[in-house]
C-alpha positions in Angstrom: 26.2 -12.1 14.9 26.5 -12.9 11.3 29.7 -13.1 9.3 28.5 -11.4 5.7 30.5 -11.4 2.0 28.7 -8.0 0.2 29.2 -6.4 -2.6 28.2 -2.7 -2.7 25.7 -3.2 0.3 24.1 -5.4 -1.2 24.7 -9.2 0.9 25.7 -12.2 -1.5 26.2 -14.8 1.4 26.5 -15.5 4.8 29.7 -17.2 5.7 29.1 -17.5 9.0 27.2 -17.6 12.5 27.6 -16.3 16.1 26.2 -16.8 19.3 26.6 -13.7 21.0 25.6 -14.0 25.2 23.5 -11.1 26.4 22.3 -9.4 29.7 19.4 -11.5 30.7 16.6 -8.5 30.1 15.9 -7.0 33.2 12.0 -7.5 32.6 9.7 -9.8 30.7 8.7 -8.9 27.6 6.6 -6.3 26.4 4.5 -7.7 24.1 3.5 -10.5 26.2 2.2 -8.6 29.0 -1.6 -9.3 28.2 -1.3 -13.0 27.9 0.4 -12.8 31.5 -2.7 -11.1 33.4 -4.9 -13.5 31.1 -3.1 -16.3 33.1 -4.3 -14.5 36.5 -7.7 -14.8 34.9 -8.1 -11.3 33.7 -10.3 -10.4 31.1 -8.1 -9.2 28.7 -8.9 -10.4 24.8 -9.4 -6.7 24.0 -5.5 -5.7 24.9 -4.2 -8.7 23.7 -5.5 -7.9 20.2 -4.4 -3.9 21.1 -0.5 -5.5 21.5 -1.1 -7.9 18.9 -2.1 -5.9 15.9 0.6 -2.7 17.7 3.5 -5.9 18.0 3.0 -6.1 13.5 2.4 -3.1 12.7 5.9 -2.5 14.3 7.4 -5.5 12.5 6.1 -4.3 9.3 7.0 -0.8 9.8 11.1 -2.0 10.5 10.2 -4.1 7.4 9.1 -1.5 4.8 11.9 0.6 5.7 14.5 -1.6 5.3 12.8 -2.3 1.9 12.9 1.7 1.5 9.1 2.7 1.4 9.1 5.7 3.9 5.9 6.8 3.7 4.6 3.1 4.2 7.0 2.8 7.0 6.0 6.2 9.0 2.3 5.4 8.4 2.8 1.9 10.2 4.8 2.7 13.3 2.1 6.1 13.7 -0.8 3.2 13.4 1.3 1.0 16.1 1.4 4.0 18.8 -1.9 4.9 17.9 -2.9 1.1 19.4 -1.3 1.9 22.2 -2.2 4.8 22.9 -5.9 3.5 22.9 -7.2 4.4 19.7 -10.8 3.3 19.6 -11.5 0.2 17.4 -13.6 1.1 15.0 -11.2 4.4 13.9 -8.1 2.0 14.1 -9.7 -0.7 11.8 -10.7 1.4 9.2 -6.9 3.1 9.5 -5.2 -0.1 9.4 -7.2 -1.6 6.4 -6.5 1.4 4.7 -2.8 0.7 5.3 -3.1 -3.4 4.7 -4.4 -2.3 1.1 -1.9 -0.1 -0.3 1.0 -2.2 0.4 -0.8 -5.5 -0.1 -1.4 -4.4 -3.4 2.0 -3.0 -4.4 3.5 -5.4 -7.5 6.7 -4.0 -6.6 7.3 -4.7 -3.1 5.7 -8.3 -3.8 8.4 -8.7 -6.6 10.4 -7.2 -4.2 10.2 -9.6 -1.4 9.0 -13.0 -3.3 11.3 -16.0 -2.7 13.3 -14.4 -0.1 13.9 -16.0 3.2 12.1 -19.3 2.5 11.1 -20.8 5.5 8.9 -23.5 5.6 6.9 -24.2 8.5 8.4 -27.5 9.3 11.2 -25.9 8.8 10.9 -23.2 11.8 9.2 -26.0 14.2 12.9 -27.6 13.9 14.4 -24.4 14.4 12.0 -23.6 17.6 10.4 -20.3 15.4 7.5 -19.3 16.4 4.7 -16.7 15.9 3.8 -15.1 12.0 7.2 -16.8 10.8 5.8 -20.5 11.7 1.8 -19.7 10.4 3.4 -17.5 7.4 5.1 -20.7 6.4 7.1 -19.2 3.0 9.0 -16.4 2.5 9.3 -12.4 3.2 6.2 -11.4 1.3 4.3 -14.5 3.1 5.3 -13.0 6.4 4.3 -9.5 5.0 0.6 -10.5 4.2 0.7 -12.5 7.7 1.0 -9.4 9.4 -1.1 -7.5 7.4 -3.9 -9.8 7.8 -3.9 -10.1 11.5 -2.8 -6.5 12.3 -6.1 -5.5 10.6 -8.3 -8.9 12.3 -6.9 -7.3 15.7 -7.3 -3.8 15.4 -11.0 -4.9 15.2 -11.0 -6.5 18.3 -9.1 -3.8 20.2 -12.1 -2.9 22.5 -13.6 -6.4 23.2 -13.9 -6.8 27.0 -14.2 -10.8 27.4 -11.3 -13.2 28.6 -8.8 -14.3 26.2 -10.0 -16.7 24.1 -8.8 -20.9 24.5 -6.7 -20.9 21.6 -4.7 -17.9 22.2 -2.1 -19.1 24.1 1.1 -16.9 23.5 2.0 -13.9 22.4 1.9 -12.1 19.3 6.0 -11.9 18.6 6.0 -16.3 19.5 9.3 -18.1 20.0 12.0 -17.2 18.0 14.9 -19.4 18.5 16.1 -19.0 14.7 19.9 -19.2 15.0 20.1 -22.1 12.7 17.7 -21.0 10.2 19.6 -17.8 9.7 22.5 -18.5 7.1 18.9 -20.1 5.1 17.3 -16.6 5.4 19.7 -13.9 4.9 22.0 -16.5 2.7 20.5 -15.7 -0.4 22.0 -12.8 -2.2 19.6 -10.0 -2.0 17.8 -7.1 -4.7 20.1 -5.1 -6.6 19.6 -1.7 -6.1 17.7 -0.7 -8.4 14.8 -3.0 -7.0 14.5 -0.8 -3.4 12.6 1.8 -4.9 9.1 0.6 -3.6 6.3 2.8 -2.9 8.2 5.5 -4.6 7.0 5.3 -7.7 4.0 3.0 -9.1 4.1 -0.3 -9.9 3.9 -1.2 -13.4 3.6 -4.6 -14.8 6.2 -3.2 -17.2 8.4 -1.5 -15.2 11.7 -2.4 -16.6 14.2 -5.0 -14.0 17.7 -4.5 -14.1 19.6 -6.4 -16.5 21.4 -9.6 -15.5 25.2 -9.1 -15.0 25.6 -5.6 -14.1 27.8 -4.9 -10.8 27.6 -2.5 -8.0 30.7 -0.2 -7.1 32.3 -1.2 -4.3 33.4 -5.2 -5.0 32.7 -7.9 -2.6 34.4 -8.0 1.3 33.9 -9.8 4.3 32.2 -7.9 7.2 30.8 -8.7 10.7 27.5 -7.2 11.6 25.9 -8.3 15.1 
């Protein structure tokens, strides 16, 4: 749970940190599931890349939403239950290239998303972090691309019927132990406003920013969010 100061809804600091116990979950964990019947020696490298490239597009879909693109959102979570629903390969690939273009090339949601959440890979190795975060090693628009790039490499790979491959050990999602690395990535005070509009208009290298010094309505409170 983490202890926020906003102002508007806009998060200027973390003031604080929670461990909150849960239920131990009552099964393991989804996107794992091909890496455990690799480990009883089935042939699997063809799901695992199926769960791998579904596991992003899901991360990026939460992602561009909360940075208010929609469209870009909707089109990623259809793509991920497209994957798993068995979408052949060759169809998913060209769909999710498609996809890994238009937002890799959108100015705004790089400016957007550029020097947020720093996290350096040592870092996330200190913090037990695992999986795009640790091989993103940077900030939100590092992770972005991360899963971009391998949500499109997998989707390729979606039908390949041979065993796992040696150096593909874990799942997709990877340890993710970040407690103490979270007042470092939500701590820094995020976009105004005015910078959420991405994807709904086009990006323009001179697309005006918002001036320096102008305030939300609202004022700045303490809140709990868990």
């Amino acid at each position: 749970m983490l202890r926020l100061a906003l102002q508007g809804d806009v998060v200027q600091e973390v003031t604080g940190v929670e461990v909150v116990e849960a239920a131990p979950a009552p099964r393991p964990p989804f996107w794992d599931e091909p890496w455990r019947q690799a480990a009883a020696g089935a042939p699997v490298r063809g799901a695992a890349a199926r769960r791998r490239c579904a596991a992003h597009l899901d991360s990026l879909g939460r992602f561009l939403a909360v940075a208010d693109w929609p469209d870009a959102a909707a089109r990623a979570r259809r793509l991920r239950d497209a994957a798993l629903a068995g979408a052949p390969a060759r169809e998913l690939a060209h769909a999710v290239e498609r996809l890994t273009r238009r937002v890799g090339r959108s100015r705004t949601l790089r400016w957007l998303t550029s020097g947020i959440g720093v996290l350096p890979r040592e870092q996330a190795l200190a913090a037990g972090i695992g999986g795009p975060a640790l091989a993103a090693d940077g900030d939100a628009w590092d992770r972005t691309v991360r899963w971009l790039t391998e949500a499109a490499r997998s989707a390729a790979a979606c039908d390949d019927r041979r065993p796992l491959a040696p150096d593909d050990p874990a799942g997709p999602r990877g340890a993710w132990r970040a407690v103490p690395a979270l007042p470092r990535l939500a701590g820094r005070p995020a976009a105004p406003a005015a910078r959420r509009g991405t994807g709904r208009r086009p990006a323009h290298p001179r697309q005006p920013r918002p001036r320096p010094g102008r305030t939300r309505p609202g004022g700045r409170r303490e809140v709990t969010r868990g």
